[in-house]
C-alpha positions in Angstrom: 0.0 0.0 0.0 2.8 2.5 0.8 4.5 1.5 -2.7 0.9 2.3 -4.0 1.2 5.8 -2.6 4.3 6.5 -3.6 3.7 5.7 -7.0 0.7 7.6 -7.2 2.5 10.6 -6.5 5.2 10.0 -8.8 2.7 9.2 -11.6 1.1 12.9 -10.7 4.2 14.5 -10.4 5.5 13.5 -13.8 1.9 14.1 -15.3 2.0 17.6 -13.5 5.2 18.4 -14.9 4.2 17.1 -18.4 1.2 19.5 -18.5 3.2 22.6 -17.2 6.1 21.8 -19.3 3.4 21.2 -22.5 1.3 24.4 -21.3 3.1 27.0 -19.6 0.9 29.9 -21.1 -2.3 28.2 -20.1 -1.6 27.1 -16.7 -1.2 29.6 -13.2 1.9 28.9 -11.3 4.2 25.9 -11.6 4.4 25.0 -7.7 0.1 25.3 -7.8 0.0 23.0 -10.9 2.8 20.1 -9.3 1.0 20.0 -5.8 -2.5 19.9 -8.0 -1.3 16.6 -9.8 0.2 15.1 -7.0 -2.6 15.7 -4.8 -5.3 14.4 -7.5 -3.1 11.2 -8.4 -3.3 10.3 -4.6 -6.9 10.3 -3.8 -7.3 8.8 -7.6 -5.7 5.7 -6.4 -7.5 6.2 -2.9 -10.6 5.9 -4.5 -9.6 3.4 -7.2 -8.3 1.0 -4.0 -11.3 1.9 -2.2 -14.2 1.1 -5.5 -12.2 -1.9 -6.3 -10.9 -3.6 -2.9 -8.4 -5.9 -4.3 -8.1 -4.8 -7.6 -4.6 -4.9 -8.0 -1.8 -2.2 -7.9 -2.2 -1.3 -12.0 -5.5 -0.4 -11.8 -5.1 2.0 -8.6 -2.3 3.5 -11.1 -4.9 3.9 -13.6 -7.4 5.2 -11.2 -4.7 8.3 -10.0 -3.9 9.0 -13.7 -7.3 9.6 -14.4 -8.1 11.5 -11.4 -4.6 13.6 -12.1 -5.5 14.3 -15.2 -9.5 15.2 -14.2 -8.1 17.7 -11.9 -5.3 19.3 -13.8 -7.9 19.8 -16.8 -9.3 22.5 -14.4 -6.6 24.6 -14.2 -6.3 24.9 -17.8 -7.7 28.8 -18.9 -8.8 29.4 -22.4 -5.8 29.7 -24.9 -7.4 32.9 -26.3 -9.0 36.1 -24.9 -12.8 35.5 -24.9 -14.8 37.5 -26.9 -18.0 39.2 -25.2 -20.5 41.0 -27.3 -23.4 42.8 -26.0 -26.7 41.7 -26.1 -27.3 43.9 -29.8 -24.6 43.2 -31.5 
């Protein structure tokens, strides 16, 4: 269980760093972005342990890659400015 945890937060690390290294321009700061991924890939494969019992140590992996990805999504801010129009235009 403890190598389960500490490969969950390896897994988010590197996927943290992927997305800040892929998306700087899109993403707030660095340290917010690491700790996000990290944080997600751990209760990923709490939940993934949790839903599946004894499902096996891949599958929590797969579970805290989702979650780390689910969470890092929501940092992401549009790559554009957005465009607002009044109401008559």
């Amino acid at each position: 269980m403890l190598l389960e945890a500490f490969s969950s937060a390896i897994l988010g690390l590197v996927l943290a760093w992927a997305y800040a290294h892929r998306l700087p321009h899109r993403l707030p700061a660095r340290p917010l972005v690491l700790s996000t991924g990290v944080a997600g890939a751990l209760f990923g494969a709490f939940v993934a342990r949790s839903a599946l019992d004894a499902g096996g140590f891949l599958l929590a992996l797969v579970g805290a890659a989702v979650v780390c990805v689910a969470s890092l999504s929501l940092l992401l801010r549009p790559a554009g400015r957005l465009r607002r129009h009044s109401a008559t235009a």
